[in-house]
C-alpha positions in Angstrom: 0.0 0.0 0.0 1.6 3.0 -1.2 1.7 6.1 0.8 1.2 4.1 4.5 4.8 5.2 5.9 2.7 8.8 5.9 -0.1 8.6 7.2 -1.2 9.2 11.0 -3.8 7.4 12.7 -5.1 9.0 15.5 -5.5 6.6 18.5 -7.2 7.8 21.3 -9.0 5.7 24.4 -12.5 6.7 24.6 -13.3 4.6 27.9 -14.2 6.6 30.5 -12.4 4.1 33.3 -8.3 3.9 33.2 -7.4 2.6 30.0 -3.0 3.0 29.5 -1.5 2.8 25.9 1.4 1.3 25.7 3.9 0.4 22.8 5.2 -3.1 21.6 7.6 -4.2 18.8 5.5 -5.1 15.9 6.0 -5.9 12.3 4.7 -4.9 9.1 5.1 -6.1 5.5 5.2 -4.1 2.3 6.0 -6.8 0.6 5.1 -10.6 0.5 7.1 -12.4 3.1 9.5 -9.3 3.9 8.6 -8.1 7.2 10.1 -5.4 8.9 10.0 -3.8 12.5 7.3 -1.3 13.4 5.5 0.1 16.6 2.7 -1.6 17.6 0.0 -0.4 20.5 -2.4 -1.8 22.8 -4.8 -0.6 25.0 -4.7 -2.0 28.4 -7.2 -2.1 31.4 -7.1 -3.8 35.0 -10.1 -6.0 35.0 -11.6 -6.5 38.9 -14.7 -8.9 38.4 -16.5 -11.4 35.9 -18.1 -8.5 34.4 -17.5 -8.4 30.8 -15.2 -5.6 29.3 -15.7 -3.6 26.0 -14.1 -1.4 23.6 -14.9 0.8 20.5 -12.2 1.3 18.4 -12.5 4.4 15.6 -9.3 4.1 12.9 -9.4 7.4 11.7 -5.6 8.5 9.3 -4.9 12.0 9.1 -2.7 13.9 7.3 0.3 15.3 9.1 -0.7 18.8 11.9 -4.4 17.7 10.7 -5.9 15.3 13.5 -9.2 15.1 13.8 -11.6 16.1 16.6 -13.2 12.6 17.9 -16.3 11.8 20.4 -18.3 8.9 21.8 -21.2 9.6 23.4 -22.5 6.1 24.8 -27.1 6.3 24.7 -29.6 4.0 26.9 -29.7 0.3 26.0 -26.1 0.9 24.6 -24.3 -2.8 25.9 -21.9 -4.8 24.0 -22.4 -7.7 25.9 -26.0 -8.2 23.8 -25.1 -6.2 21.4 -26.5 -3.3 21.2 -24.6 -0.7 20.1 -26.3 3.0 20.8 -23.9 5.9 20.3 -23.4 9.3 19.2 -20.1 9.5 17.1 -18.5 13.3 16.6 -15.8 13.4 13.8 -14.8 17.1 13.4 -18.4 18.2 14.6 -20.2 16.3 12.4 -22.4 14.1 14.4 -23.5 10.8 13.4 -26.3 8.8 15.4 -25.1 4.7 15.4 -28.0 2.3 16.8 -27.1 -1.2 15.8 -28.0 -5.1 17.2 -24.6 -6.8 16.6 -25.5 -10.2 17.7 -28.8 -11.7 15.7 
């Protein structure tokens, strides 16, 4: 994919409980079978109970000084767990209403 090396994703944790990002070695390939090192994130968060956890993840690239304004506003009967998804999604003030069952 031509052009990747330049463009910047803007990763952001939306969660309102403690979620850290931290960076791990990754890999990437350009070409078939030639991999070669890269960053790699994940988004971590203590878990204290059965309780099932959940997270929305926007991928959103950007052009360089350029990154976008982004907010989740979680609605009534939003939960993953039976999935219902129920959300109010801002991208640079436009908002967008998301209502959604994920599980038939």
């Amino acid at each position: 994919m031509a052009g990747v090396e330049n463009e910047f994703p803007e990763i952001q944790s939306l969660n309102a409980d403690k979620v850290s990002l931290n960076e791990e070695q990754g890999k990437v390939s350009y070409v078939y079978r030639k991999e070669v090192p890269r960053p790699a994130f994940v988004f971590e968060k203590s878990k204290n109970d059965a309780a099932s956890q959940g997270f929305i993840t926007i991928v959103y690239p950007y052009e360089e000084n350029n990154a976008p304004e982004i907010s989740i506003l979680a609605h009534a009967g939003n939960d993953l767990e039976k999935g219902n998804l129920n959300i109010s999604l801002t991208i640079n003030g436009t908002k967008q209403e998301i209502k959604v069952k994920l599980n038939p």
